[in-house]
N, C-alpha and C positions, 0 to 999 in steps of 0.2 A: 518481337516485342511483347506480343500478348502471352507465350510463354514464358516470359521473365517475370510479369505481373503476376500471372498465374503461381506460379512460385515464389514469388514474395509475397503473395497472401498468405500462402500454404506454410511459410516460415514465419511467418507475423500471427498466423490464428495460432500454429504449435506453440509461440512463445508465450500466448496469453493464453496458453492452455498452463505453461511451466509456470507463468507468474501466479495463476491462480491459486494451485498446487504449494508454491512457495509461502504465498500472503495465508491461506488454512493453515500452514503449518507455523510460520512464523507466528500468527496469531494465536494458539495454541498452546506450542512449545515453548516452557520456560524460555524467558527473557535473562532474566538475571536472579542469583540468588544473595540476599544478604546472607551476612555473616557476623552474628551479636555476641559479645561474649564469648568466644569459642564452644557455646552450647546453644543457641539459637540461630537454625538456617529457616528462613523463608523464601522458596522461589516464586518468581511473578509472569506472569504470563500477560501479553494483553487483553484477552478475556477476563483473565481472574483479577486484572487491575483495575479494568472496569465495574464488575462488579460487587469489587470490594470497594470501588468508591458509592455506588449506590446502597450498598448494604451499611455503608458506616454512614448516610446522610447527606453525602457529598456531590448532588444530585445533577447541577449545574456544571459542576466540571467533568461528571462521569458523563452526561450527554454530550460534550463535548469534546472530551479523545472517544469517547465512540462514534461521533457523526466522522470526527475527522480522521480515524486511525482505524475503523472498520467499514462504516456505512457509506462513505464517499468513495470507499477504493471497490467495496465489492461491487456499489452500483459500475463505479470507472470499468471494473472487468467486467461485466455484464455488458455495458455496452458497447465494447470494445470486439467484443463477443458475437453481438448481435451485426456489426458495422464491418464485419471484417469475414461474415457470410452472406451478405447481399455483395451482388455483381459492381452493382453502380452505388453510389450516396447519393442520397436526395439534398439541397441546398438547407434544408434545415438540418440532419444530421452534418451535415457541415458544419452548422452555428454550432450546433449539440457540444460538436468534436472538439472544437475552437476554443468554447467557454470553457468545457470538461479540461483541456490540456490549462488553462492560462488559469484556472481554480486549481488545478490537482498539486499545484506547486504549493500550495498552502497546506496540505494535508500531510498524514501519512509520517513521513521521514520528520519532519521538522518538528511535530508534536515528541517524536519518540525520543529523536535525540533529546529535547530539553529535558524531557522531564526524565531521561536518564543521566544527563547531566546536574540533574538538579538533585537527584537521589544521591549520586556519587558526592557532590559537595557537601550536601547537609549530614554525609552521614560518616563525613573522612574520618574522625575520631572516635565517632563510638563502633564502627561497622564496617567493614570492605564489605565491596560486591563483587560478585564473580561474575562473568558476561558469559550465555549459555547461545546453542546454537539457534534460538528464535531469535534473537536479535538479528543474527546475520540473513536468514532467511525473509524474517521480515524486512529487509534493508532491502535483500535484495531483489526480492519482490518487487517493492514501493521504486528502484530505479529501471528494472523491465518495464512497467506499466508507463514509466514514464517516458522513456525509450518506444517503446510500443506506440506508444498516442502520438508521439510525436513523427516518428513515422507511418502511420495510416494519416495523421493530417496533409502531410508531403504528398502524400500517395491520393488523396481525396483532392486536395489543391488540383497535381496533375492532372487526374478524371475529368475534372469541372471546367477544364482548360484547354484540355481536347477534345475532337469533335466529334 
């Protein structure tokens, strides 16, 4: 039994090594590129969308697909990271784990999709967008980590449950 565990950490650390990996690049890598007038392409990345919404004044929303769509996932992998190389979990990284997973559902994906839905609707007549491969990377990221937390929770529950 203990080398089963053992090897389901060592498969759970690997994967929040690959989600990591995933969420830089996603974040990064063009998201999508418009396409104006068949002579205006802009691609967007969620980096450069963040801080084109700061640079153009948009201060309150740029804080917030970045808490929710950078800052809340990197900390997530960070501690995911941290909880998934100690032997045992303390009862508070338990709560940590708990609140982390039943929050993390608010972030990340749900920000990205709207507001890539909301770029494709506002802009069906004057502009197609093309969907590039950070989109998928970041998706697929944001469902590893969530996948991931929710089993180190399982797996934390268990620990705290045996003797």
């Amino acid at each position: 039994m203990k080398n089963a565990s053992a090897s389901e950490r060592r498969l759970l650390q690997l994967g929040t090594v690959l989600a990591a990996i995933m969420f830089v690049a996603g974040a990064y890598l063009p998201m999508m590129t418009l396409h104006k007038l068949l002579v205006f392409n802009q691609s967007f990345s969620v980096i450069a969308g963040v801080v084109e919404l700061f640079v153009t004044g948009k201060y309150l929303l740029g804080m917030v697909i970045g808490a929710f769509s950078l800052l809340i996932p990197a900390l997530k992998l960070v501690f995911l990271g941290w909880i998934l190389v100690t032997d045992r979990q303390s009862e508070s990284q338990r709560k940590i784990l708990k609140l982390m997973h039943a929050f993390g559902r608010w972030s990340m994906l749900d920000v990205m999709v709207v507001a890539v839905l909301l770029v494709t609707v506002k802009l069906g007549a004057i502009a197609s967008v093309s969907i590039h491969g950070g989109l998928y990377s970041f998706g697929g990221a944001v469902l590893l980590i969530m996948l991931i937390t929710q089993s180190v929770e399982k797996r934390a529950v268990r620990q705290g449950s045996s003797p």
